[in-house]
C-alpha positions as CSV (number, residue, x, y, z in Angstrom):
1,X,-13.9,-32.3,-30.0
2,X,-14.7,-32.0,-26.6
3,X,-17.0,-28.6,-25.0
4,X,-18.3,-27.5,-21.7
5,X,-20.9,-24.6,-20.7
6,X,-19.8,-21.7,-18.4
7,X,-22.8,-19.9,-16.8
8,X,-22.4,-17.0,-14.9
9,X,-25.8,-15.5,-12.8
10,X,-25.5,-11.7,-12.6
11,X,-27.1,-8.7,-11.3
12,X,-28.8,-7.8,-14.1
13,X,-28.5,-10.7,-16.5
14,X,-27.3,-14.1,-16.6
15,X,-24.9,-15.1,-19.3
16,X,-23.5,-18.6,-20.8
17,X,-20.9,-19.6,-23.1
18,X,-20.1,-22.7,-25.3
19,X,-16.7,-23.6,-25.5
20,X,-14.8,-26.1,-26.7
21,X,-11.6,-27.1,-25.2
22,X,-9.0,-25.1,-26.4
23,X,-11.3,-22.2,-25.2
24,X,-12.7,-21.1,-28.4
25,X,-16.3,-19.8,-28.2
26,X,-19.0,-21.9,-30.3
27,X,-22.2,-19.9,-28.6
28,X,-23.6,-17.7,-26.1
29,X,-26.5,-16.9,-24.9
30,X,-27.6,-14.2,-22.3
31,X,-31.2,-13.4,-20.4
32,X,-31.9,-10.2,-18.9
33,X,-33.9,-8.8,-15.5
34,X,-33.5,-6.3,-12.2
35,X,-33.4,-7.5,-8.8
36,X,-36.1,-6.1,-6.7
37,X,-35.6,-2.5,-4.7
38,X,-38.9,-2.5,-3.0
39,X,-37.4,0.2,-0.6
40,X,-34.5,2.6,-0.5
41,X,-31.1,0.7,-0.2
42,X,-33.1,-2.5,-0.4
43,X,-32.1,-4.7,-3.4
44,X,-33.1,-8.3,-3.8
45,X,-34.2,-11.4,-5.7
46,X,-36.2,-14.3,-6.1
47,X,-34.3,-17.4,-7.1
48,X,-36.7,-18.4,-9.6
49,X,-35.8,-15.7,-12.0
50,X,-32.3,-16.9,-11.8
51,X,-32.8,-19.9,-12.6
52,X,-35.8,-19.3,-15.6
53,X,-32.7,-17.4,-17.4
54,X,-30.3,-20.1,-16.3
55,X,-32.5,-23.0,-17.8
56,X,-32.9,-20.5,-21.2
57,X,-29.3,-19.8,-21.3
58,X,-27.8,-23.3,-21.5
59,X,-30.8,-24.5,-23.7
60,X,-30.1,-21.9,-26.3
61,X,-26.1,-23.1,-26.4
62,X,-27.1,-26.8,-26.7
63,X,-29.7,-25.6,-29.4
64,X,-27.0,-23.5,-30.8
65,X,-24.2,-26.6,-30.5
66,X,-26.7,-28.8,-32.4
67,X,-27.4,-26.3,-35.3
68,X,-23.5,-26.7,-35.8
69,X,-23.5,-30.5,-35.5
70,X,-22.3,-30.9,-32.1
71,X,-23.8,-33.4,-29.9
72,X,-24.7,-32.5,-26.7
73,X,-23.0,-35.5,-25.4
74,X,-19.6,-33.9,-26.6
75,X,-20.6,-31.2,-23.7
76,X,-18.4,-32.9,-20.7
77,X,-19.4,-30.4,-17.7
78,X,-21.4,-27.3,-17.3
79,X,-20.1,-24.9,-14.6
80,X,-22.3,-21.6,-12.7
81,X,-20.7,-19.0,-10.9
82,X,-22.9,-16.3,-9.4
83,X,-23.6,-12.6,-8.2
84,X,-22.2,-12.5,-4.2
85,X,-25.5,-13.3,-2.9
86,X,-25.0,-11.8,0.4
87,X,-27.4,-13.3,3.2
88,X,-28.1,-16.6,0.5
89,X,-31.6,-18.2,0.1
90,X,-33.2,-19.1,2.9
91,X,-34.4,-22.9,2.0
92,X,-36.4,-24.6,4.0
93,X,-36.6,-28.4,4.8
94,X,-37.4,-29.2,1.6
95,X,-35.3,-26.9,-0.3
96,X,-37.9,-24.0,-0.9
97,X,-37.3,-21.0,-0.9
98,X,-38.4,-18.9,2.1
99,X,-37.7,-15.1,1.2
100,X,-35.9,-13.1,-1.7
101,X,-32.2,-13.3,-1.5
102,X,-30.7,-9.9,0.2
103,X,-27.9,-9.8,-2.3
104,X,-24.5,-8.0,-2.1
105,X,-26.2,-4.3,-3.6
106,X,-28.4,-4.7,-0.3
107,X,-27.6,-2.4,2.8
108,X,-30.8,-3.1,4.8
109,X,-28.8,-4.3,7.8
110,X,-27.4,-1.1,9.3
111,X,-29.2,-1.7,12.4
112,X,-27.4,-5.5,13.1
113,X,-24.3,-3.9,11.7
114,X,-24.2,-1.6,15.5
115,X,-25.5,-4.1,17.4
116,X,-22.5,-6.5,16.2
117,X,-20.4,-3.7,17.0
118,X,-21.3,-3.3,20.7
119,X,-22.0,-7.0,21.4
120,X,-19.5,-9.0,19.3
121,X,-15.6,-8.9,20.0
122,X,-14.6,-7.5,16.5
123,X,-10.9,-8.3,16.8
124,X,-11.4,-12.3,16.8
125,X,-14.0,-11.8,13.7
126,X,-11.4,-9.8,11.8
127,X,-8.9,-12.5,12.8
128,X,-10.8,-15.7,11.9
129,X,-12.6,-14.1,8.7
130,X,-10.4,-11.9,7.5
131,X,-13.3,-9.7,7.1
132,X,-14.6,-6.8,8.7
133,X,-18.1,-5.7,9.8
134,X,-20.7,-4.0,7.4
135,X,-24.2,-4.3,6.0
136,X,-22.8,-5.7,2.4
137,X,-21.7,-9.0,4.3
138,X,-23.9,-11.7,4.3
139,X,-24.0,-12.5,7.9
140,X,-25.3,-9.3,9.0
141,X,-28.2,-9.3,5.8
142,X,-28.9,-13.1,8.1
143,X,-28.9,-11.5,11.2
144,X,-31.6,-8.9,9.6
145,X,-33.5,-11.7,8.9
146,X,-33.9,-13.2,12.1
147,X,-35.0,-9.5,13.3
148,X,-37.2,-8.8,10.9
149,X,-38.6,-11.8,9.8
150,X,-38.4,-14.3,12.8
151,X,-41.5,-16.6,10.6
152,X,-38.6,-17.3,8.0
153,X,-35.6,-17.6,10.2
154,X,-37.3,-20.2,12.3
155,X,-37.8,-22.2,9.4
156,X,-34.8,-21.8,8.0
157,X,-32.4,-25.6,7.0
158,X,-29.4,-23.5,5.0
159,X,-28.5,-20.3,3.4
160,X,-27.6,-21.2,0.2
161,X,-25.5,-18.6,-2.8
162,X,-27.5,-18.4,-5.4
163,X,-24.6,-20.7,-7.5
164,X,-25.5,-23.5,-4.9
165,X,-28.9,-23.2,-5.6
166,X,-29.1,-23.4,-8.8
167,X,-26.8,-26.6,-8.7
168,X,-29.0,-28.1,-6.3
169,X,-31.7,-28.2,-8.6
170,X,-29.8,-29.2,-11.1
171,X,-28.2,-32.0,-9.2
172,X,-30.0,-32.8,-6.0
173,X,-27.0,-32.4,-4.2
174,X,-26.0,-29.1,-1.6
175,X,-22.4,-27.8,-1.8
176,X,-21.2,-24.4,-1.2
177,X,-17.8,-23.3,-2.8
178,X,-15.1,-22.0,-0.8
179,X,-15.2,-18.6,-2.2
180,X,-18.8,-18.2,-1.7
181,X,-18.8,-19.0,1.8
182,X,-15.7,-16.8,3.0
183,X,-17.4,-14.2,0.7
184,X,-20.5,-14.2,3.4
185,X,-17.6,-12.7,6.2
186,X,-18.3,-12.9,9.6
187,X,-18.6,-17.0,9.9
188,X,-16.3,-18.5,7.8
189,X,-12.4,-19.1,9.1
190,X,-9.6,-18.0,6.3
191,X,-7.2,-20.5,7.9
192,X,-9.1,-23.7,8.1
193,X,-11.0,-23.2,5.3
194,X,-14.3,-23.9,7.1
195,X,-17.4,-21.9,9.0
196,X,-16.0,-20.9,12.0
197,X,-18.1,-22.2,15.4
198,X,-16.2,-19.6,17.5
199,X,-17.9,-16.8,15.2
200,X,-21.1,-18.5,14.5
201,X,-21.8,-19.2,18.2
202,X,-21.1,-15.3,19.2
203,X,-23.0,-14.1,16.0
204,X,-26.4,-16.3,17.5
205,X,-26.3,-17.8,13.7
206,X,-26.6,-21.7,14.0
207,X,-24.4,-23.6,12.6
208,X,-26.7,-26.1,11.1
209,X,-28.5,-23.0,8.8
210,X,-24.4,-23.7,7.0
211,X,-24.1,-26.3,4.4
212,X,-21.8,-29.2,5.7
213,X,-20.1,-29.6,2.1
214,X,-17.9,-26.9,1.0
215,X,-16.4,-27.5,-2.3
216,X,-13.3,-26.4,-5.0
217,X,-14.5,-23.7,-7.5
218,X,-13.2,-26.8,-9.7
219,X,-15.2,-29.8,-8.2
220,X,-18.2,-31.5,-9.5
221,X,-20.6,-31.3,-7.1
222,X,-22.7,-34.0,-8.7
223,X,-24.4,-34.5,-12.0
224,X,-27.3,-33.3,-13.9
225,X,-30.8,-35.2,-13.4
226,X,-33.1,-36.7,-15.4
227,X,-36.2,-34.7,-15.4
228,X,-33.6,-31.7,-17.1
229,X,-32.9,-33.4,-19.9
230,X,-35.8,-32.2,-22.4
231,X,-35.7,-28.6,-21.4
232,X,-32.0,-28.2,-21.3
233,X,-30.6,-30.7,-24.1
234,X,-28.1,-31.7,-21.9
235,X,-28.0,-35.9,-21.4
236,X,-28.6,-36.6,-17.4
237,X,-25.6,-37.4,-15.7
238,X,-23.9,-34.4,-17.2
239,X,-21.2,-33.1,-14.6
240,X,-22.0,-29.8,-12.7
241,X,-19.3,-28.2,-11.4
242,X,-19.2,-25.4,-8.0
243,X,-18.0,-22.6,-9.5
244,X,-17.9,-19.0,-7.4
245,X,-18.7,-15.4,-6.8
246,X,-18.4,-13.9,-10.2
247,X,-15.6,-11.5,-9.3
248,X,-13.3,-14.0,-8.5
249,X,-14.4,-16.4,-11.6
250,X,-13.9,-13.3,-13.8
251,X,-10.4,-12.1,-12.7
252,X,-9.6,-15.6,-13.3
253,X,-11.1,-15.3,-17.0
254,X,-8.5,-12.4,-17.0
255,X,-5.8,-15.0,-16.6
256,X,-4.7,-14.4,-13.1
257,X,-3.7,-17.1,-11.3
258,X,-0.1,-16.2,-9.5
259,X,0.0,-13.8,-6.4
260,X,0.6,-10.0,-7.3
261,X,-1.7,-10.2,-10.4
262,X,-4.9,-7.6,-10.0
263,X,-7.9,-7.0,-11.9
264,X,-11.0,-4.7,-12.1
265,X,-13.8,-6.1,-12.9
266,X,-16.4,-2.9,-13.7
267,X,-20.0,-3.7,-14.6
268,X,-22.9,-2.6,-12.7
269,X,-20.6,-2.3,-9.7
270,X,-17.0,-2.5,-9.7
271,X,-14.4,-4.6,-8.0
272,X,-10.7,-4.5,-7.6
273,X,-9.2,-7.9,-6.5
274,X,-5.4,-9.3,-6.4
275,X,-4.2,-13.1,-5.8
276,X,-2.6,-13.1,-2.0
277,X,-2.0,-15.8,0.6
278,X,-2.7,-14.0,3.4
279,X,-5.3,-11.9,4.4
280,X,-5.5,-8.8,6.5
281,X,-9.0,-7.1,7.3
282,X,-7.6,-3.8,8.5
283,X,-6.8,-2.5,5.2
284,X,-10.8,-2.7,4.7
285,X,-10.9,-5.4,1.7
286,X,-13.1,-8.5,1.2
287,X,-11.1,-11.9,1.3
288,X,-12.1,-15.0,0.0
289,X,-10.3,-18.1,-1.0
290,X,-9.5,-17.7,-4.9
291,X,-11.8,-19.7,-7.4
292,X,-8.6,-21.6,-8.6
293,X,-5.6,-23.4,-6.7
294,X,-8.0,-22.2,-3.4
295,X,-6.3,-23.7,-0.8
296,X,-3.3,-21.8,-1.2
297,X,-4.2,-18.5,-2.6
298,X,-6.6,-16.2,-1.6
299,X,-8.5,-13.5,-3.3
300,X,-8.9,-10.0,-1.5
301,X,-10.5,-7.3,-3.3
302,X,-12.6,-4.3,-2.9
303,X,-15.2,-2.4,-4.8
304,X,-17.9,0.4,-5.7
305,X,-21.5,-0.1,-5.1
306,X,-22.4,1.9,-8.0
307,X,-19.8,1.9,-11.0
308,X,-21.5,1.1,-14.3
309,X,-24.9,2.0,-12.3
310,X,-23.8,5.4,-11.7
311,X,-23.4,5.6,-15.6
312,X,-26.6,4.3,-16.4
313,X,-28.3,6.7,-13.7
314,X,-27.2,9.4,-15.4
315,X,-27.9,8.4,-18.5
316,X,-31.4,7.6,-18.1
317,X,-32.4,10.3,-15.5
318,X,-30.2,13.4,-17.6
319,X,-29.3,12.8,-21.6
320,X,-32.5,12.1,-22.7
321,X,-31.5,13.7,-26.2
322,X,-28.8,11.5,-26.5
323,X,-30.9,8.8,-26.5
324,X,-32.8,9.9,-28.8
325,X,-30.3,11.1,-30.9
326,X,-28.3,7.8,-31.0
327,X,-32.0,6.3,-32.1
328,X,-31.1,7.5,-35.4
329,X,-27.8,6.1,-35.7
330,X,-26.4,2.9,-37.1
331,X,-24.9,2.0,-33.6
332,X,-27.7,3.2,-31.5
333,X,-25.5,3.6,-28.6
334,X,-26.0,6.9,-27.2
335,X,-23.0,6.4,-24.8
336,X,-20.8,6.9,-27.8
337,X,-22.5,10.0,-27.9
338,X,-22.1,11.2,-24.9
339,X,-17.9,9.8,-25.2
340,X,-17.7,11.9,-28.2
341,X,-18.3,15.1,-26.2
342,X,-16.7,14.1,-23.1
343,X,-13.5,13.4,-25.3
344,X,-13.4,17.1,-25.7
345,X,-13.8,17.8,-21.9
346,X,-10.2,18.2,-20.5
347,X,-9.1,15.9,-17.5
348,X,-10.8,16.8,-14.2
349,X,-13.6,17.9,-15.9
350,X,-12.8,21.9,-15.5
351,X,-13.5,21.3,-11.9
352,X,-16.1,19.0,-10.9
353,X,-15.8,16.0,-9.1
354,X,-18.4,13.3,-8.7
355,X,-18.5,11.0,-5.5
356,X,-20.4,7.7,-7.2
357,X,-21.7,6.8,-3.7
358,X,-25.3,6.1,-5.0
359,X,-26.3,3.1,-3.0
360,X,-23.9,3.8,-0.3
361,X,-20.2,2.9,-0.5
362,X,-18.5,-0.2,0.3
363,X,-14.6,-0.1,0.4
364,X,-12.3,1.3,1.3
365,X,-15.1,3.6,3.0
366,X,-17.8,1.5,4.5
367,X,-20.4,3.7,4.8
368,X,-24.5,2.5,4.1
369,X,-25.3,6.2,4.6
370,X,-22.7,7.7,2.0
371,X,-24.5,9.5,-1.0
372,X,-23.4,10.3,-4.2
373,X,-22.8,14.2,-4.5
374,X,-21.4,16.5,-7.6
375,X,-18.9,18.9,-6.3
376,X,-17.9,22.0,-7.5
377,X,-20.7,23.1,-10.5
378,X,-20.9,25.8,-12.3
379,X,-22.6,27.5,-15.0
380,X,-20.2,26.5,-17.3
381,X,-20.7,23.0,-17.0
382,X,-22.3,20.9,-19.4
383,X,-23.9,17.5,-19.6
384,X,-20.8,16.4,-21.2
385,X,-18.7,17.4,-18.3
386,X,-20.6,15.6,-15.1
387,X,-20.3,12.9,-17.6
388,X,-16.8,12.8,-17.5
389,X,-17.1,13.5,-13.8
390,X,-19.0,10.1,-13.5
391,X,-16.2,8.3,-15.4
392,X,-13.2,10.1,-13.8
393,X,-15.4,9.5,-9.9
394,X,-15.4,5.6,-10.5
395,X,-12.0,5.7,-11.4
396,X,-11.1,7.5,-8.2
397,X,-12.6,4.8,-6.5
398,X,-10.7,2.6,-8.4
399,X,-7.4,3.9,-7.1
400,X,-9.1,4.6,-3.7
401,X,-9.1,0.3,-3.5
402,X,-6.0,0.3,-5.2
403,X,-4.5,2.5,-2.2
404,X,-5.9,0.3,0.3
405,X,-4.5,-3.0,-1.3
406,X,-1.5,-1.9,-1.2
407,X,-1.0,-1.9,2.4
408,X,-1.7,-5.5,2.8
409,X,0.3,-7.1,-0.1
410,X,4.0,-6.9,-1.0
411,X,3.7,-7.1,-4.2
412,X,1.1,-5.8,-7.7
413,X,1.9,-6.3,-11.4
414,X,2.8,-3.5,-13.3
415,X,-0.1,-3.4,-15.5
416,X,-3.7,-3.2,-14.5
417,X,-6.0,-5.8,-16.4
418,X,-10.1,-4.3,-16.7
419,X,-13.1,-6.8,-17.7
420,X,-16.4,-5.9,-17.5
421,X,-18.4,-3.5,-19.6
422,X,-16.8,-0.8,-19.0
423,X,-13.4,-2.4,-21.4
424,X,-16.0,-0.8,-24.5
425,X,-15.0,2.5,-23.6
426,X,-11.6,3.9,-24.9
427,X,-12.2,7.4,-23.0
428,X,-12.6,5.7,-19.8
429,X,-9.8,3.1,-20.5
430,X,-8.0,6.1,-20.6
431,X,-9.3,7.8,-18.0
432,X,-8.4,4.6,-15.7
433,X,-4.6,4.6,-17.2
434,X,-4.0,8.1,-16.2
435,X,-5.8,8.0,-12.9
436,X,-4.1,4.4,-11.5
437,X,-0.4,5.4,-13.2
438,X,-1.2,1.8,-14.5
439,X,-0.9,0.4,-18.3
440,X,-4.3,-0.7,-18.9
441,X,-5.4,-4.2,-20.6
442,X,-8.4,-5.6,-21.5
443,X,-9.3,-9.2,-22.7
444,X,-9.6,-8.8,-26.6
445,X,-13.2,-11.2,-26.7
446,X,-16.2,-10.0,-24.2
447,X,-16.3,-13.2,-22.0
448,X,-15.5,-12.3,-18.2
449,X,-16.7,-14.6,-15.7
450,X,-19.0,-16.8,-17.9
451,X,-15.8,-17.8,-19.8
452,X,-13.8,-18.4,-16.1
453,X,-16.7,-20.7,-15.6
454,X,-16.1,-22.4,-18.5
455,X,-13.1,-23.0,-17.7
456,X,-13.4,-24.1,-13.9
457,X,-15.8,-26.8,-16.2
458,X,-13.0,-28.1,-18.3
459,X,-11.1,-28.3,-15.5
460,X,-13.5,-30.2,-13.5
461,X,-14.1,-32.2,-16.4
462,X,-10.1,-33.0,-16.8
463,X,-10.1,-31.5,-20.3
464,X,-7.2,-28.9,-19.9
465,X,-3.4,-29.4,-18.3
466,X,-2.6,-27.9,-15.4
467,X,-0.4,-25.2,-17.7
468,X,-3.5,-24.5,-19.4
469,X,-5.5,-23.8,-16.4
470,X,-2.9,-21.3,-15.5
471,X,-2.6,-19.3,-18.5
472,X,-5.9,-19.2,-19.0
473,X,-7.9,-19.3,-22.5
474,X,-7.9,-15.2,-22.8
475,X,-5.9,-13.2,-25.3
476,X,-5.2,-9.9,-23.5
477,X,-4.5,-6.4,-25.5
478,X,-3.2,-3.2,-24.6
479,X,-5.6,-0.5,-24.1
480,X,-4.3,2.6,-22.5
481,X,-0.6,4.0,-21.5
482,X,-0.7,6.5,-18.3
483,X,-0.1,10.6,-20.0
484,X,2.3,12.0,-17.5
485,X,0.5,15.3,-17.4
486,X,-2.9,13.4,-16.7
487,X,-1.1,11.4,-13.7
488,X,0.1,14.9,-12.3
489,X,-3.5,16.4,-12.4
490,X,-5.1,13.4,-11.7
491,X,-2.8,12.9,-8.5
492,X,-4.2,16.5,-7.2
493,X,-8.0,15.7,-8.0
494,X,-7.7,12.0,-6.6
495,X,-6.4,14.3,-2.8
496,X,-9.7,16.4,-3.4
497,X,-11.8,13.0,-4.1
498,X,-10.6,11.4,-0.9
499,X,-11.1,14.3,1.0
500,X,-14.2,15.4,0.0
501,X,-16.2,11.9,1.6
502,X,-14.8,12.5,5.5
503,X,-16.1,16.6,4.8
504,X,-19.5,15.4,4.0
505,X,-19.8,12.6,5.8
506,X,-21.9,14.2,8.6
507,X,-24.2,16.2,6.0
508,X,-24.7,12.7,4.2
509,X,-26.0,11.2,7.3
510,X,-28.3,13.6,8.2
511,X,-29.8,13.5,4.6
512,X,-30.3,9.7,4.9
C-alpha cells in the first residue's frame, strides 16, 4: 500500500494526516499555538512556530506509520496548505525572515486602504483581480509595511504564504500556488493567471518582491532534502507538493469540485466559498483560482472575521461556571453545557441579536471599524440566550455571504455542505438549516483541509484517477432539514440583522 501526508498550517494549530490511498486515515497528529495581537486589530506570526509544529506533526505520523509497520518509504508525497497569510513573509536575500507575517485576521492597514482609494484607479484593480480593496488583502498589509517599517521593506527579495515557506525549507525551492497568490488581491490577474504589472506598477509594490514560479495546488514543487531526514522520518527526495489557502483545500476535502457546489468552512473564522469560472468583485467576495482543476475554475467565497472566535470569546470571558461545571464531567466539554440550555432557548433568542463583528467584519460588509454589539437585552435574558444569539449571529452572516454570492453566480446546490468545528454541534447545525433554507451536511470523519491536502498529495504523486480526485475521499451525512416555522422567523430576524450594521455603523466608528 501506498500513503501520503496532508498538512494543513492553521490559525491556531497545525494539523496532519496519514493516509493511504484509498483515503483511509492511518494517523494524525495536531500542534497547537496563538498568533501574536501585540495591539488592537493587530494579529500576526512568526514563521518559525509554524514550522516547529509542522516538523512535529509529520514526525509523529511517520512515528505513528512505523509503529503499524509501514515504511516511510511507502509515503509517496507530503502536501501543506496554509492559513491566508495576508501580506506573506517578508524574506530577505537569503530566505530569512524579516518581520512576523500580517496574516488574514490582521486589519492594521486602514490607513493604505484610503490612500489606495484616492490614488489608485479602483475599477482596473477590481477588473484584473477580481478583488476589491480592504485591509484583509494582502497587498495593502505590504503596503503597511513599506509605511511603517521602510528598514524591512528595503530589504525585502519576496513575500512568501506561509505554505511557500514552509516548502522552501523543506525543499530549497520557491513556488507560490495559484490560489495563494490571487488570494493576496490587488496584484494578481484572474485572467492570465499571473501577478499583474499594470496593478503592481500603480500599487508602488515591485514586482521582483513576487515569486517568478507560481504553481498547481497539485504540483510538486520539488522534493524533500537531506538534512530533514532524521527529524522528520521521511527518506530525502520525498515529493512536496504546493498545496493552498486552507479554505479552498478544505471545501475540496468536502468533495467539491464542479461549479455550483458551496461550502462553509467555520472554525475560528468562517468562510462561505462556491466553484465558479468567472469572477465578479462587485458582489464583495474574495476570488481565487480553485485548489483543483485551477485553470478553469475559480473559487470565490466570503467570510466572518470572528465565527468560532466569537464562541470562544464568550465562553471564556462569560460562563465561567460552565467551565467549571463540565470539569466534573466525563466529556469535559462545557460547550455541551451551554448547548443543553440553549436547546431550550426558542429561535431568535426571545429577542436578541448578536452582530459577531469582533475583529471587524470582512464580507459582505468590509468594515475594519465594525464592532460586535448585542441588540436588544433584557432582564429576562440569560447566559443561555446571548449564547444562542452568538450561534444564530454567525449564521446570519452566513446567509449574509450566501446573499451576496448569489448575485454573481447562476447557479448553488441545493444542499449546504459545513466542515470545520463548528459540524460538532447539532444545535447550531440546526440553527444553520433553518437560517440558510438549506439541508445541511457535514463530512462524517473530522478531516477538513488537512485531508484535501492529502489528497492534492496523492494526486501530485499520481496515486488516484482522475474520478477519484473528483469525488473526493469524504463520506458526507445529513445533519439538519430547514423547520418551516424557523425559516419564516428566521427570515424576519435575518432583515433586523442586516439592518442593524448600516444603523450603527457611525456609532461603531466613533467607538474605534
Amino acid at each position: 500500500m501506498e500513503y501520503v501526508i496532508g498538512v494543513d498550517i492553521g490559525t491556531q494549530s497545525t494539523k496532519a494526516l496519514l493516509v493511504d490511498r484509498n483515503g483511509a486515515i492511518v494517523a494524525g497528529h495536531s500542534a497547537s499555538y496563538q498568533p501574536d495581537t501585540p495591539k488592537a486589530l493587530w494579529a500576526e506570526q512568526w514563521p518559525s512556530v509554524w514550522f516547529d509544529a509542522v516538523q512535529e506533526c509529520i514526525a509523529r505520523c511517520v512515528q505513528a506509520a512505523r509503529e503499524r509497520g509501514i515504511e516511510a518509504s511507502a509515503i509517496r508525497a507530503v502536501c501543506v496548505s496554509s492559513l491566508y497569510g495576508g501580506s506573506g513573509i517578508p524574506v530577505d536575500n537569503d530566505i530569512r525572515p524579516l518581520h512576523p507575517c500580517l496574516i488574514w485576521m490582521d486589519r492594521r492597514a486602514t490607513a493604505q486602504v484610503e490612500w489606495v482609494r484616492e490614488n489608485v484607479d479602483v475599477d482596473p484593480l477590481l477588473a484584473i483581480t477580481g478583488n476589491g480593496v480592504d485591509s484583509y488583502y494582502g497587498f495593502t498589509k505590504m503596503l503597511w509595511l513599506r509605511d511603517n517599517r521602510p528598514d524591512v521593506w528595503a530589504s525585502t527579495r519576496y513575500f512568501l504564504p506561509p505554505n511557500a515557506y514552509v516548502i522552501y525549507l523543506l525543499t530549497g525551492e520557491i513556488a507560490v500556488d495559484h490560489s495563494s497568490a490571487g488570494n493576496i488581491g490587488g496584484v494578481y490577474d484572474c485572467a492570465r493567471r499571473d501577478w499583474s504589472d499594470v496593478m503592481l506598477d500603480m500599487l508602488g509594490i515591485p514586482a521582483t518582491m513576487m515569486p517568478e514560479r507560481l504553481v498547481e495546488s497539485t504540483e510538486v514543487v520539488g522534493t524533500l532534502l537531506s538534512q530533514w531526514t532524521a527529524r522528520l522520518g521521511l527518506p530525502a527526495g520525498t515529493p512536496i507538493v504546493a498545496g493552498g489557502v486552507d479554505a479552498a483545500v478544505a471545501t475540496f476535502a468536502a468533495g467539491a469540485t464542479r461549479v455550483g457546489q458551496h461550502v462553509a468552512m467555520i472554525g475560528t473564522s468562517m468562510c462561505w466559498g462556491y466553484i465558479n469560472q468567472e469572477v465578479d468583485a462587485r458582489h464583495g467576495l474574495v476570488s481565487m483560482p480553485y485548489v483543483f482543476n485551477g485553470r478553469r475554475d475559480m473559487y470565490v467565497f466570503g467570510g466572518a472575521i470572528t465565527a468560532g472566535a466569537s464562541v470562544t470569546w464568550y465562553r471564556e470571558q462569560f460562563c465561567q461556571a460552565e467551565i467549571e461545571a463540565a470539569r466534573a464531567l466525563p466529556h469535559g466539554d462545557p460547550h455541551v453545557l451551554l448547548e443543553q440550555a440553549a436547546a431550550h432557548v426558542p429561535p431568535g433568542s426571545d429577542g436578541v441579536t448578536f452582530l459577531p463583528y469582533l475583529m471587524g467584519e470582512r464580507s459582505p460588509v468590509w468594515d475594519a471599524k465594525a464592532s460586535g454589539a448585542f441588540v436588544g437585552l433584557s432582564l429576562v435574558h440569560t447566559r443561555a440566550h446571548l449564547y444562542r444569539a452568538v450561534l444564530e449571529g454567525v449564521a446570519f452572516a452566513l446567509k449574509h455571504n450566501i446573499e451576496a454570492g448569489r448575485k454573481g453566480t447562476q447557479t448553488l446546490d441545493d444542499e449546504l455542505i459545513v466542515v470545520g468545528g463548528a459540524a460538532h454541534s447539532d444545535l447550531w447545525m440546526q440553527i444553520i438549516a433553518d437560517v440558510t433554507g438549506y439541508p445541511v451536511f457535514t463530512i462524517e470523519q473530522e478531516v477538513e483541509a488537512a485531508m484535501g491536502a492529502a489528497l492534492l498529495a496523492a494526486i501530485g504523486a499520481g496515486l488516484v484517477s482522475d474520478e477519484t480526485a473528483r469525488r473526493g475521499w469524504s463520506k458526507l451525512i445529513e445533519r439538519a432539514r430547514p423547520n418551516a416555522a424557523c425559516l419564516a422567523q428566521y427570515a424576519e430576524r435575518f432583515e433586523v440583522y442586516t439592518g442593524l450594521y448600516p444603523a450603527l455603523k457611525p456609532f461603531m466608528h466613533k467607538l474605534r
